[in-house]
C-alpha positions as CSV (number, residue, x, y, z in Angstrom):
1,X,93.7,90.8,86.0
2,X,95.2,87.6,87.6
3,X,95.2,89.5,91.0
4,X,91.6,89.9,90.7
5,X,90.9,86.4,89.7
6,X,93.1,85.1,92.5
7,X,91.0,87.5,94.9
8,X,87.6,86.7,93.1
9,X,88.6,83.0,93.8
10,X,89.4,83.4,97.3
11,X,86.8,85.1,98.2
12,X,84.1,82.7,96.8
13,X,85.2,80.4,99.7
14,X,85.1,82.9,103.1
15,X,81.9,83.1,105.0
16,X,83.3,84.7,108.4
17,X,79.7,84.5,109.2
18,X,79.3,80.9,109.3
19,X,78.8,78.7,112.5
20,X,81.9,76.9,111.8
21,X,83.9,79.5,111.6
22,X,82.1,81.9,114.6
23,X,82.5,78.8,116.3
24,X,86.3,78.3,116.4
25,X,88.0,79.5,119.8
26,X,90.2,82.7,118.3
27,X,92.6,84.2,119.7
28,X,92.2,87.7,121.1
29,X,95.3,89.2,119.0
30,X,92.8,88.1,116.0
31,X,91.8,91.2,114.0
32,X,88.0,91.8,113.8
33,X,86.3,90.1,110.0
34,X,86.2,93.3,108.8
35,X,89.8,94.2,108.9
36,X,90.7,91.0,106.5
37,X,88.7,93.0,103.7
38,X,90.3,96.5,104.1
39,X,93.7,95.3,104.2
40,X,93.3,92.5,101.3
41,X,92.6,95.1,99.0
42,X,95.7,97.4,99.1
43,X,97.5,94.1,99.5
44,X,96.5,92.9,96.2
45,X,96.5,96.2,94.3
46,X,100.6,96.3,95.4
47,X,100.7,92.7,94.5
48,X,99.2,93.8,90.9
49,X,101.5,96.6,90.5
50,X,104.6,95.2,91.7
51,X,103.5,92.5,88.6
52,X,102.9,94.7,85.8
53,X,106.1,96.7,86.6
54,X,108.1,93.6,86.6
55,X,106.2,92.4,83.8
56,X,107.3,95.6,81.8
57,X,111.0,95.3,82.8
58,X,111.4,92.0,82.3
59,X,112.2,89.6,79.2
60,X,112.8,86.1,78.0
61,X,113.6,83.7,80.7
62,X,113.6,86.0,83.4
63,X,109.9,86.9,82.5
64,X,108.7,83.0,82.4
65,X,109.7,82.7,85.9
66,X,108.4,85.8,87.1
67,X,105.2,84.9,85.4
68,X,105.3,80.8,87.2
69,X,106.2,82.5,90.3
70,X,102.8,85.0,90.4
71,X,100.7,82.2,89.2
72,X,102.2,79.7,92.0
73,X,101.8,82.4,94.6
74,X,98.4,84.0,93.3
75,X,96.7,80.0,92.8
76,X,98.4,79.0,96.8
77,X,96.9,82.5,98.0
78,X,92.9,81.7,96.9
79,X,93.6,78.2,97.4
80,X,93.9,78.8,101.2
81,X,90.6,79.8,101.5
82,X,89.3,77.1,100.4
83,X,91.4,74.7,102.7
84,X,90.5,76.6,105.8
85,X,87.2,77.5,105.1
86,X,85.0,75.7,102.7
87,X,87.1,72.5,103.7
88,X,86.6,73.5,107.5
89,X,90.3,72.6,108.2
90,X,92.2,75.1,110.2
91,X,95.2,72.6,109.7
92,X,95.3,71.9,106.3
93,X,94.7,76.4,105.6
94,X,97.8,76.1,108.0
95,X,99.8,73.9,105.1
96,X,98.2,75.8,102.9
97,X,99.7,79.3,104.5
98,X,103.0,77.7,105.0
99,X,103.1,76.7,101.5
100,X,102.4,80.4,100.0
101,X,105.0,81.9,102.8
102,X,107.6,79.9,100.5
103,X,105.7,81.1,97.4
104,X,105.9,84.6,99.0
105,X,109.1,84.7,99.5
106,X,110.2,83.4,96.1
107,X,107.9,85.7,94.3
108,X,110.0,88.4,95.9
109,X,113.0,86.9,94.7
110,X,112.3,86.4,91.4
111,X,110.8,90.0,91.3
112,X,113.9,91.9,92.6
113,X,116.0,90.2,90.0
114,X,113.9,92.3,87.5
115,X,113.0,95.2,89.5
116,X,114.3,95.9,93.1
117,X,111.7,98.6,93.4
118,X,109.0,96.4,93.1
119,X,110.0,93.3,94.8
120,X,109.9,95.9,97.9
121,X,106.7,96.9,97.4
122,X,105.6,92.8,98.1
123,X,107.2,93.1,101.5
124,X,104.0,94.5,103.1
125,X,102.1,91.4,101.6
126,X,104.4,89.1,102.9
127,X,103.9,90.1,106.4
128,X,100.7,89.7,106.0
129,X,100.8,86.2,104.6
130,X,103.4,85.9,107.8
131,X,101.1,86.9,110.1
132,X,98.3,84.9,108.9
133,X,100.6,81.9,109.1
134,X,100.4,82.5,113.2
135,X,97.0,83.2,112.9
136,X,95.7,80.2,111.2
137,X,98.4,78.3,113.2
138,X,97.2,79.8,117.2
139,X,93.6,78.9,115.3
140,X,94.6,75.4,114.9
141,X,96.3,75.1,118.5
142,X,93.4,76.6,120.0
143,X,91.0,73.7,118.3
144,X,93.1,71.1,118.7
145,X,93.6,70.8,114.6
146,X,97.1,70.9,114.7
């Protein structure tokens, strides 16, 4: 449920159709708007799944953090959206990015002390949070945000 807020959340902020956002110079390594959509989705149902079976497996203290470390990561993850495109800031989405790279990278930390099994299953997500990271960053170059 929190993977669908988080999603919900994000989404509420992206208009790929706006003249801001058509407007930016992109580079051509960009994929096309309607990649973003297929890919999120799988993303977030391994990021859901890797949760609840951590969720399951874990207890006590170990569950507290794992629980801190999703809601960090999921709040960073919509909360990008919103700094790059409702806020119209390629450079603060690019803090914003950086910032849930860390997050990313702890959730899967936290995770694999529960459950190796499903920490892996975050490593596709992460590359994708890695590659938006020199997305949103070449964005920023290219419009002299950064």
């Amino acid at each position: 449920m929190a993977t669908a807020a988080a999603a919900a959340a994000g989404a509420a902020a992206v208009n790929p159709d706006s003249a801001w956002y058509t407007g930016l110079v992109k580079p051509r390594w960009q994929p096309p708007s309607s990649a973003f959509g297929a890919l999120w989705t799988p993303l977030y149902a391994s990021v859901a799944w890797s949760a609840g079976r951590a969720f399951d497996l874990a207890r006590g203290r170990e569950r507290e953090r794992l629980a801190a470390s999703l809601t960090v990561n999921l709040s960073l993850n919509a909360a990008w959206s919103w700094l790059f495109f409702a806020a119209r800031s390629p450079r603060a989405g690019l803090v914003g990015t950086l910032l849930l790279d860390v997050s990313t990278l702890h959730l899967i930390r936290t995770t694999s002390r529960t459950d190796r099994g499903a920490a892996t299953v975050l490593l596709p997500y992460a590359a994708w949070c890695w590659f938006a990271t020199a997305l949103n960053a070449k964005i920023a170059q290219l419009n002299n945000c950064s």
